[in-house]
FIMI-867291 format. One line per field, with one value per residue (C-alpha): y, z, x; residue in three letters. Coordinates in nm, 2 decimals. Each point is the difference from the previous one (the first is absolute). Layout:
<nodes>
north [Y ...]
up [Z ...]
east [X ...]
resn [ALA ...]
</nodes>
This chain:
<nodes>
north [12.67 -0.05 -0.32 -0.14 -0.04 -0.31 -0.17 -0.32 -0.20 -0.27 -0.23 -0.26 -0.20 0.22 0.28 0.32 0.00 0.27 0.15 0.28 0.07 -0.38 0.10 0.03 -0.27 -0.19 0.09 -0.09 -0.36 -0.05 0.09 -0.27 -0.27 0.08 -0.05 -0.35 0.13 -0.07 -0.22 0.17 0.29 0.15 0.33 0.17 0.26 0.22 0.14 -0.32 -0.27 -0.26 -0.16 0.04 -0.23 0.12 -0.25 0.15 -0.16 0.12 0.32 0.29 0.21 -0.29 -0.08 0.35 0.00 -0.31 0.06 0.36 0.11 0.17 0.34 0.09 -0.01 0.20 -0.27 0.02 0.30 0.28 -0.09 0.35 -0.04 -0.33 -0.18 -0.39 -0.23 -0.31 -0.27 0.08 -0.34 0.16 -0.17 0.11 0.21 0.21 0.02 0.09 0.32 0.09 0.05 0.23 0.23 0.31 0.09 -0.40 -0.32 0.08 0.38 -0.16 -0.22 0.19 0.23 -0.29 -0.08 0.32 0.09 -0.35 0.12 0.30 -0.20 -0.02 0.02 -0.04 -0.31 -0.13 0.08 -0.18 -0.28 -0.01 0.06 -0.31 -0.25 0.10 -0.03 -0.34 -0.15 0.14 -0.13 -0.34 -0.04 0.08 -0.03 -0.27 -0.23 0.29 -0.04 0.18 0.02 -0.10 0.28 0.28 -0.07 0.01 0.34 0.09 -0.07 0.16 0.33 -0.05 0.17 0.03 -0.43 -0.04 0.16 -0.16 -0.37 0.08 0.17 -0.32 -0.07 0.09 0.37 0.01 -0.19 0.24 0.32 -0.07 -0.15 0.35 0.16 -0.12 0.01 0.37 0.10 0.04]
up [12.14 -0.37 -0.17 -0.17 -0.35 -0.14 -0.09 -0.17 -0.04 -0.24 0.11 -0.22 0.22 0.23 -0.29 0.02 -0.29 -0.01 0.29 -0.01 -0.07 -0.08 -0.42 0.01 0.14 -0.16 -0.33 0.13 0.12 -0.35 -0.24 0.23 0.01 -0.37 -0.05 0.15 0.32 0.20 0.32 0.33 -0.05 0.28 0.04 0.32 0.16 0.17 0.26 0.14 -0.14 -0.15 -0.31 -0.24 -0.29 -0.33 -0.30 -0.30 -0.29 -0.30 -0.18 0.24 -0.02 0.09 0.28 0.15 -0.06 0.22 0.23 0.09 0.24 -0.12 0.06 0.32 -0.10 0.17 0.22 0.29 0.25 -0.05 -0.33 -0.04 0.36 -0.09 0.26 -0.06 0.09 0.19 0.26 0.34 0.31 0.38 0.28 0.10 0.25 -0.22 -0.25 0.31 0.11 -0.38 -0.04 0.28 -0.15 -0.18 -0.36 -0.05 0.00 -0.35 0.17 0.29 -0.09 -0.25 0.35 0.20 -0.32 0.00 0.38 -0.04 -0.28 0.17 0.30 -0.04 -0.40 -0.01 0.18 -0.20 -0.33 0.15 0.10 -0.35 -0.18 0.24 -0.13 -0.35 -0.01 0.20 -0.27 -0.29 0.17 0.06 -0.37 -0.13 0.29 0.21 -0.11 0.02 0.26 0.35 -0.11 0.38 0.11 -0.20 0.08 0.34 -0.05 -0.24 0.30 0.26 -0.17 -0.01 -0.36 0.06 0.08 -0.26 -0.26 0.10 0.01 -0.42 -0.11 -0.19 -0.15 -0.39 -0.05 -0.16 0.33 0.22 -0.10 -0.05 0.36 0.09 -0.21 0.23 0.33 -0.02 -0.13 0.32]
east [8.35 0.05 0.01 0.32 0.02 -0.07 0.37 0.07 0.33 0.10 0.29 0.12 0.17 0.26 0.00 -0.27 -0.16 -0.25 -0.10 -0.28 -0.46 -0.14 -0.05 0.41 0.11 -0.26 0.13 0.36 -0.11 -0.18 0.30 0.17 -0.25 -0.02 0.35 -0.04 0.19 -0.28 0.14 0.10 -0.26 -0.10 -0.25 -0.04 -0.19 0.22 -0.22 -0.13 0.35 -0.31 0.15 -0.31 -0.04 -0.12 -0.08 0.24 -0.12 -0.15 -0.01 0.14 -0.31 -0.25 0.27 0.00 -0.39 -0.03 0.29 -0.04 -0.30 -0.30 -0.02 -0.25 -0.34 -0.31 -0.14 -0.19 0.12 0.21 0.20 0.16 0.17 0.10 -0.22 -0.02 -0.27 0.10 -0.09 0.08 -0.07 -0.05 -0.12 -0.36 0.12 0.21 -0.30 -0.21 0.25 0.04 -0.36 -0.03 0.26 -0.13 0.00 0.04 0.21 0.19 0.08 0.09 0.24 0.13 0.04 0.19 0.24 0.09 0.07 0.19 0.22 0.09 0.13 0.39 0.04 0.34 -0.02 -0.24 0.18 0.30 -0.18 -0.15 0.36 0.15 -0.29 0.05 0.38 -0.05 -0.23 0.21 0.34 -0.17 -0.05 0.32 0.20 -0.11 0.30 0.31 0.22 -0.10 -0.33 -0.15 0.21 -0.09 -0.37 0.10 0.13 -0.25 -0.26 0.24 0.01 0.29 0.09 0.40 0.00 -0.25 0.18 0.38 -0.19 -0.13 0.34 0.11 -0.35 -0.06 0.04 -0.36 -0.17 0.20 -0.07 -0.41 0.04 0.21 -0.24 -0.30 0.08 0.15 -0.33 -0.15]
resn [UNK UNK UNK UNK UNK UNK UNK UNK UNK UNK UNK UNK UNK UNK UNK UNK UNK UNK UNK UNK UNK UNK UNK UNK UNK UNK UNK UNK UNK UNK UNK UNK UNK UNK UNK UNK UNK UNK UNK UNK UNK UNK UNK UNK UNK UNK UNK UNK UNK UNK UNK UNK UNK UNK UNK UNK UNK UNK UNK UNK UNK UNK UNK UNK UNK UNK UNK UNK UNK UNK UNK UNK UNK UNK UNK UNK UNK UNK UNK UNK UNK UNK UNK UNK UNK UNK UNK UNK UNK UNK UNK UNK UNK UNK UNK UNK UNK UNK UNK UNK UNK UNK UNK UNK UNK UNK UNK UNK UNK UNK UNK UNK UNK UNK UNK UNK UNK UNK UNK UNK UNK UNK UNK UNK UNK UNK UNK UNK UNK UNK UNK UNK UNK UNK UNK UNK UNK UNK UNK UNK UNK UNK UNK UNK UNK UNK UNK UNK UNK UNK UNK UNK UNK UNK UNK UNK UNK UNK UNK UNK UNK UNK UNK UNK UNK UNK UNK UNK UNK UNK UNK UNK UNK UNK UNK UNK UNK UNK UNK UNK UNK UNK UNK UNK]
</nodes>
């Protein structure tokens, strides 16, 4: 399964600013706080619909420097496959059966994930796609009219409701929402 691209979007308001990588949209959401236009600006991640907040002020290269994530460094592990080091709580038991497992607990986990993933991915993605568009509707539409009833729909599966209940919401808001929850 390949990993989505990384997407960003910039909404001022119910208007699409920028939508695209972080450095973009970034540079976008500068030239605007810049311009003293800074109110209503929200960033989201489009894979997961978290509005991120970024601090905008200052010269645009020292922004990007602090806002933008480091490039991966060689830590512990296997940097050049990308494998990240992080804290992981199990009951006793589970640390018990994991330590019986050959080749040892970071293969076999990375065994488990894996086997999971492969488990229905189109469910999962839609799953995933539903909770995204619900977080980024919540934010900018969580006080438009049949709002309760597109998340209904939204939750349903119910794509044809969902989209009829949104048809009178900002064109912007509407098509990211359409945009989203087609993506499955």
């Amino acid at each position: 399964m390949t990993e989505p691209q990384e997407s960003y979007s910039a909404f001022v308001g119910d208007r699409l600013l920028a939508t695209g990588e972080l450095r973009k949209v970034l540079l976008k959401a500068k030239q605007r706080h810049d311009g003293g236009e800074h109110h209503d600006l929200l960033i989201f991640d489009d894979q997961t619909g978290q509005q991120l907040e970024f601090d905008l002020r200052g010269p645009t290269e020292q922004m990007l420097e602090r806002e933008l994530p480091p490039p991966r460094s060689a830590g512990p592990g296997r940097p050049k496959l990308g494998v990240v080091s992080r804290e992981v709580s199990l009951l006793p038991r589970h640390w018990d059966w994991l330590e019986q497992e050959p080749n040892g607990i970071s293969a076999a986990l990375r065994r488990l994930v894996e086997e999971a993933s492969k488990r229905d991915p189109a469910e999962q993605r839609a799953r995933k796609s539903r909770a995204a568009a619900s977080r980024f509707m919540t934010a900018l539409a969580g006080n438009l009219p049949s709002y309760e009833e597109a998340s209904r729909a939204l939750f349903a599966g119910d794509q044809a409701g969902f989209e009829e209940h949104i048809k009178s919401w900002p064109k912007d808001v509407r098509k990211k929402l359409e945009e989203m929850t087609r993506k499955r």
